[in-house]
C-alpha positions in Angstrom: -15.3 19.2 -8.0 -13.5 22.4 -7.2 -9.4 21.4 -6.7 -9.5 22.8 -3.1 -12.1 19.7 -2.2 -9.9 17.2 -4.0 -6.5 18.5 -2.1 -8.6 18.7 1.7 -9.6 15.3 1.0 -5.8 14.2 -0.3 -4.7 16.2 2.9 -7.0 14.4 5.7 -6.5 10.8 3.7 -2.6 12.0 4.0 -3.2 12.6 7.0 -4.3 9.5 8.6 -2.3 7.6 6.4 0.5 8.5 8.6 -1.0 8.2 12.1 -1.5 5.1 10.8 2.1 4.9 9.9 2.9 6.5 13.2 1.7 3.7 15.1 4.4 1.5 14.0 6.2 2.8 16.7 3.8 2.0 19.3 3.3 -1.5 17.5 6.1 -3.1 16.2 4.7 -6.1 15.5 2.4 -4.7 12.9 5.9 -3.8 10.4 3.8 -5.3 7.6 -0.1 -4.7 8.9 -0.3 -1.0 9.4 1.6 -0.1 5.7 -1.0 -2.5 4.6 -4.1 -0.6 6.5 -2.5 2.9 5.9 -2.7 1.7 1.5 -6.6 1.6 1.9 -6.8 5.0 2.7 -5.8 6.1 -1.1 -9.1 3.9 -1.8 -11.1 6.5 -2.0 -8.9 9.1 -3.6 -8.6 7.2 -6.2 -12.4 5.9 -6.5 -13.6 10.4 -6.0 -11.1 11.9 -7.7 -8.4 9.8 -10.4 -5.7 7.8 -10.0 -3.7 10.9 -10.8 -4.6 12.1 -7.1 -3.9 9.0 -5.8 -0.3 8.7 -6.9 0.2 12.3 -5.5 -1.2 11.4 -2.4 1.1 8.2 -2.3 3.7 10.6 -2.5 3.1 12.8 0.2 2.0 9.6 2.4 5.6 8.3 1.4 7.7 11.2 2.4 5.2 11.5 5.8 6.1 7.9 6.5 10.0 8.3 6.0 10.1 11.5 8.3 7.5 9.9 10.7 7.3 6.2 11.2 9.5 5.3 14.1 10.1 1.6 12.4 12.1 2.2 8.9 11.1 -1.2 7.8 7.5 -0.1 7.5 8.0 3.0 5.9 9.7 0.6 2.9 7.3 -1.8 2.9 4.7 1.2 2.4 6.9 3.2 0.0 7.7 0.4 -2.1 4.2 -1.4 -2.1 1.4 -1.4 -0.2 1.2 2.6 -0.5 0.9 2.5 -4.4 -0.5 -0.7 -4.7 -4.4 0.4 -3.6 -3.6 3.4 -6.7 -1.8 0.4 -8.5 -4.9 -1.5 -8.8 -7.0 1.6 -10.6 -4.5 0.9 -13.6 -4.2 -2.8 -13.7 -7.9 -3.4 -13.5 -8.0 -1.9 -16.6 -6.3 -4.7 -18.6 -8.4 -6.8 -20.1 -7.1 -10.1 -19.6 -7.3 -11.4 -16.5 -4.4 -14.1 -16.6 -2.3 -11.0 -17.5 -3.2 -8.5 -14.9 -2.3 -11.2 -12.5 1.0 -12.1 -13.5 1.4 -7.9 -13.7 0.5 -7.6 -10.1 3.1 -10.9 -9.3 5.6 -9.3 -10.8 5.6 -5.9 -9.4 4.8 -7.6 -6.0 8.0 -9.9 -6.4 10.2 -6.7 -7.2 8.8 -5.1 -4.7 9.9 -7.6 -2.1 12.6 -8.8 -3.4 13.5 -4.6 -3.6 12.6 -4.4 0.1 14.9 -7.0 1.3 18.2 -6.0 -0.3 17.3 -2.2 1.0 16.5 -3.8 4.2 20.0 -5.7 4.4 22.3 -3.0 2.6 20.7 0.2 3.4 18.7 -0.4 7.0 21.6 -2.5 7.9 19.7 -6.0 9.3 21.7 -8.5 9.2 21.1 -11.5 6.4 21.4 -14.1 9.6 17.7 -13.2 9.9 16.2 -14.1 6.7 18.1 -17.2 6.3 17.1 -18.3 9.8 16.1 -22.0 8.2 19.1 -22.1 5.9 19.7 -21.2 2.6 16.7 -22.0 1.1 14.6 -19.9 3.7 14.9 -16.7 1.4 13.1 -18.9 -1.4 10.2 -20.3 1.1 9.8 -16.9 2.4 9.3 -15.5 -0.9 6.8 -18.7 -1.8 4.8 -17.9 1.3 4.4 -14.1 0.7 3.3 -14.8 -2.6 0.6 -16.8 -1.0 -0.3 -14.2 1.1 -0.1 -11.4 -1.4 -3.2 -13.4 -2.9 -5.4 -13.2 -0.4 -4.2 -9.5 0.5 -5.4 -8.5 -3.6 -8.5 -10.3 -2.7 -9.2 -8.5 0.8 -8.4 -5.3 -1.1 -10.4 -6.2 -4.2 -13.7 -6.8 -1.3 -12.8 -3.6 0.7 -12.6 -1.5 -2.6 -16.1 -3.3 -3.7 -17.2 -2.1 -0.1 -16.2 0.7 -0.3 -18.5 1.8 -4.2 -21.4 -0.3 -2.0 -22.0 1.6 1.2 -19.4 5.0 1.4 -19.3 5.8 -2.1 -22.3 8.0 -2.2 -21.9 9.5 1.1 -18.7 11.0 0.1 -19.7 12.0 -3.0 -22.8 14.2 -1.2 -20.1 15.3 1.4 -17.7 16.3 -1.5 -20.6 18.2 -3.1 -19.9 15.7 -6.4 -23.5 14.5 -6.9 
């Protein structure tokens, strides 16, 4: 595939990424949803063209989402993981182990998080009252549940990228002139 294919599809994946990511301003409920849903659009970047493209893509979502997303919060939870994570997985799913990978994705998961809230609280200025609205513990249980939840969000993303080789693969691939 020419480069000039690969960049227009970067650019329109780019490209709804951050409508996606625009939309936090007009749902602000959705701080963690939408960084989620606007990820999956590096799926098939990374599936067509490398995972290469995908990081570069990341990027230029990333900077989109700093200088566009009205809610801050959502740009860091998409900068600092769900925007690489969807590239992410195109690495990890080459180690061989299983048990390993997953204690890899835990890991960078738990930095992340644990990344996003002291940016959150130092940087974004939100005050630590509202993490520790159970007590002191509540950072801890938090951080227990989200790990819960990051488990079945590998899964869903896992399924979608399984869709994804299923029913759009090929009709990219013809689109993109590939095969």
């Amino acid at each position: 595939m020419k480069n000039s294919m690969k960049a227009a599809l970067c650019g329109i994946l780019a490209a709804l990424s951050a409508v996606v990511m625009f939309f936090t301003g007009i749902i602000p409920i959705a701080t963690l949803a939408l960084p989620a849903i606007a990820g999956c659009f590096l799926i098939p970047v990374v599936a067509e063209i490398g995972v290469p493209w995908g990081f570069g893509t990341f990027a230029v979502c990333g900077a989109l989402s700093f200088l566009l997303a009205p809610d801050r919060e959502a740009a860091l939870f998409y900068v600092l993981f769900f925007g690489y994570y969807p590239v992410l997985i195109g690495v990890l799913d080459r180690v061989g182990n299983q048990a390993f990978r997953y204690v890899l994705k835990l890991l960078i998961f738990n930095a992340a998080i644990v990344a996003e809230t002291l940016l959150a609280v130092f940087v974004l200025g939100i005050p630590w009252e509202t993490i520790e609205f159970l007590g002191k513990a509540t950072p801890l249980v938090l951080l227990l549940l989200a790990n819960l939840v990051f488990v079945l969000y590998d899964r869903a993303l896992n399924g979608l990228i399984a869709l994804y080789f299923r029913k759009f693969s090929r009709q990219v691939r013809r689109l993109l002139k590939l095969k």
